[in-house]
N, CA and C atoms as a LAMMPS dump frame, in Angstrom:
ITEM: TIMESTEP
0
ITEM: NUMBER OF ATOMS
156
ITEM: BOX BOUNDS ff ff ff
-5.0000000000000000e+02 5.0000000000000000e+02
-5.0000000000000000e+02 5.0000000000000000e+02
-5.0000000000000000e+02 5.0000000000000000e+02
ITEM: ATOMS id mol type element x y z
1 1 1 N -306.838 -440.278 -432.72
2 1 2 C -306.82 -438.842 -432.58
3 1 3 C -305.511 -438.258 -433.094
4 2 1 N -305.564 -437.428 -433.241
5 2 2 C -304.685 -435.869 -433.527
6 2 3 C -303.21 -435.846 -432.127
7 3 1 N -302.262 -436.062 -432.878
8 3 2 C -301.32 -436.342 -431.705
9 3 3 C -300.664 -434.614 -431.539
10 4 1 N -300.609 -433.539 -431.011
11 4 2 C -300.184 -432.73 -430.84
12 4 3 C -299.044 -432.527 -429.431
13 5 1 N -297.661 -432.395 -429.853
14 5 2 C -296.442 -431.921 -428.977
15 5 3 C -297.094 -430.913 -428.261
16 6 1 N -296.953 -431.31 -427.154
17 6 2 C -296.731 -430.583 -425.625
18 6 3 C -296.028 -428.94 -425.768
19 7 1 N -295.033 -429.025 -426.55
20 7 2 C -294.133 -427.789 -426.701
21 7 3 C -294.862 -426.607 -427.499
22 8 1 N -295.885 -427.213 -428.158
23 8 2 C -296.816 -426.259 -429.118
24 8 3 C -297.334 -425.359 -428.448
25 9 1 N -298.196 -426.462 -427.393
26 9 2 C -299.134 -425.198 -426.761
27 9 3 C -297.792 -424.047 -425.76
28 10 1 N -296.987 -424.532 -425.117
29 10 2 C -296.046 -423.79 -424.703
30 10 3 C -295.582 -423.131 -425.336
31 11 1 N -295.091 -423.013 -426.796
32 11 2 C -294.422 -422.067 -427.828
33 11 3 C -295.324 -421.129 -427.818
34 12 1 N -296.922 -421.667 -428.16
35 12 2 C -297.692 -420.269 -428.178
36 12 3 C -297.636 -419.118 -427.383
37 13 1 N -298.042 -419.763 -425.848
38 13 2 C -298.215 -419.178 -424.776
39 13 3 C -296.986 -418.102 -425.081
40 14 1 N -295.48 -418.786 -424.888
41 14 2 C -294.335 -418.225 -424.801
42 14 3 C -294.449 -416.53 -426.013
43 15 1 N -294.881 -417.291 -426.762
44 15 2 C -294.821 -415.927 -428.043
45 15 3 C -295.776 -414.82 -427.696
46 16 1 N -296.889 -414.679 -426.947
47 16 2 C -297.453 -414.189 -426.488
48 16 3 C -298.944 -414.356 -426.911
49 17 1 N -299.401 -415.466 -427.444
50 17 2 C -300.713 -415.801 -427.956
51 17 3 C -301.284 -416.519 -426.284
52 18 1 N -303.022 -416.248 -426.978
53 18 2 C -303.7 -416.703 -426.174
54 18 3 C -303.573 -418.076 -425.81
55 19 1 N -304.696 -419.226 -424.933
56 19 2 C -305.382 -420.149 -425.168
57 19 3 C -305.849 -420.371 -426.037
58 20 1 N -307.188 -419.371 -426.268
59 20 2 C -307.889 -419.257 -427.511
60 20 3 C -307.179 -419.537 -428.925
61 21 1 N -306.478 -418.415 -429.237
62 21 2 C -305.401 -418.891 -430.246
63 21 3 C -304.307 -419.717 -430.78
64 22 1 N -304.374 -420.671 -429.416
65 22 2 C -303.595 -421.824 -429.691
66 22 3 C -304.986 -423.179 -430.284
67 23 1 N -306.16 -423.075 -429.553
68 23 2 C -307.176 -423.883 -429.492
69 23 3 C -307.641 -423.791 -430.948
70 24 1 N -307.615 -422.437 -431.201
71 24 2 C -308.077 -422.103 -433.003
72 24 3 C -307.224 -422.84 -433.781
73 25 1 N -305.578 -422.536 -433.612
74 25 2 C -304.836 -423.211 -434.284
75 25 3 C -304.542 -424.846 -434.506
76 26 1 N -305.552 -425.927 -433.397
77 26 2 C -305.123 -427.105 -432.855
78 26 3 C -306.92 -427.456 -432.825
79 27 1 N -307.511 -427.531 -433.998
80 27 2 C -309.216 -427.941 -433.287
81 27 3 C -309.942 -429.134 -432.773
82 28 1 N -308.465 -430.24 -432.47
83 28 2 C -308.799 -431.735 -432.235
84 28 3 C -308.507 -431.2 -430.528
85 29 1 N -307.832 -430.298 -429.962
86 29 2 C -307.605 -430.264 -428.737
87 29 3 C -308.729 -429.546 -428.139
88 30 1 N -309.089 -429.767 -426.474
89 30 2 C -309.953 -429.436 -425.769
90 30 3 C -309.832 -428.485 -425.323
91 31 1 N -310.185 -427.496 -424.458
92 31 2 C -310.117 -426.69 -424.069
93 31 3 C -309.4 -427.229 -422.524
94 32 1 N -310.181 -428.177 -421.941
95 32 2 C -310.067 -429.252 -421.021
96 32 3 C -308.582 -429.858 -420.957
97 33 1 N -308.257 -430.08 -422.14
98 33 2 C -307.015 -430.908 -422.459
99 33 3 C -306.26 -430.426 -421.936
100 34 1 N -306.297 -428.74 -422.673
101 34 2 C -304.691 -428.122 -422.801
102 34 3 C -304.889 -427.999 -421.198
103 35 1 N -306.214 -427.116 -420.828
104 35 2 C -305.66 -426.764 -419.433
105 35 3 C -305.185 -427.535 -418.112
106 36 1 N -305.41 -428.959 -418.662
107 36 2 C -304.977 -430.381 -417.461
108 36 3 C -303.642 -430.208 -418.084
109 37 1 N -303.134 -429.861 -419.229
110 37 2 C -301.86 -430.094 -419.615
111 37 3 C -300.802 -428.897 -418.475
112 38 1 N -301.679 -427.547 -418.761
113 38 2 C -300.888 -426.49 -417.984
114 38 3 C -301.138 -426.842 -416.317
115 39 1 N -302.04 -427.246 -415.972
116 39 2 C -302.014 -427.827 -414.266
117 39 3 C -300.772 -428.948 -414.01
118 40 1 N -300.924 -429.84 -415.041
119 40 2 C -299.567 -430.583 -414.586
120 40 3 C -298.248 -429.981 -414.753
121 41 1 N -298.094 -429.248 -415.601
122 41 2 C -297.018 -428.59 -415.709
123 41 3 C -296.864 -427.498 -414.753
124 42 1 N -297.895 -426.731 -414.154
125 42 2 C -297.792 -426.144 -412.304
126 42 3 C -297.526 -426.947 -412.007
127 43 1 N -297.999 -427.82 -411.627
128 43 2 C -297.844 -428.825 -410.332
129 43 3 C -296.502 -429.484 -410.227
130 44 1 N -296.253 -429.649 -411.642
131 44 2 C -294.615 -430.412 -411.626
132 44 3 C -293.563 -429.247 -411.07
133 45 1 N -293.857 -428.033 -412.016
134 45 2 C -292.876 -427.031 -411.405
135 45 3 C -292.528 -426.733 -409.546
136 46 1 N -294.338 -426.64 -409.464
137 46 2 C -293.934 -426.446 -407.955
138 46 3 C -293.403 -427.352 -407.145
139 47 1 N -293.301 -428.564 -407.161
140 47 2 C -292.688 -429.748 -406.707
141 47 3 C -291.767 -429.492 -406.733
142 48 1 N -291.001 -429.198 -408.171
143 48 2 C -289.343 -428.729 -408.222
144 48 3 C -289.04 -428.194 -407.551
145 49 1 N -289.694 -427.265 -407.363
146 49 2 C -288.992 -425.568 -406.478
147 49 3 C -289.491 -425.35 -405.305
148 50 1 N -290.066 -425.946 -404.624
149 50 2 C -289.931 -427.1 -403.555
150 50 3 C -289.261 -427.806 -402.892
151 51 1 N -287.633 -428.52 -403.857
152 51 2 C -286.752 -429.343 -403.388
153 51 3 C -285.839 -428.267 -403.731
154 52 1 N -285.711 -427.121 -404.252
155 52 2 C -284.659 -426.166 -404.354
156 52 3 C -284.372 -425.743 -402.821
């Protein structure tokens, strides 16, 4: 498969693009994928800020 950086879909988001428009831009990724990608990345955050 299609190896796509983690930081991509985050750059998008950050710039102000959709899901959608990151998914258009990336068509080996799931819809599924990215969004287990953004749950772990909640989940890690809140853990952090948590021990703050």
């Amino acid at each position: 498969g299609t190896r796509v950086p983690i930081q991509n879909l985050f750059d998008y988001l950050e710039g102000g693009d959709s899901l959608d428009d990151f998914l258009e831009g990336f068509p080996p990724i799931t819809r599924e994928h990215a969004i287990a990608v953004l749950e772990l990345a909640k989940s890690s955050l809140a853990k952090e800020l948590a021990t703050v």
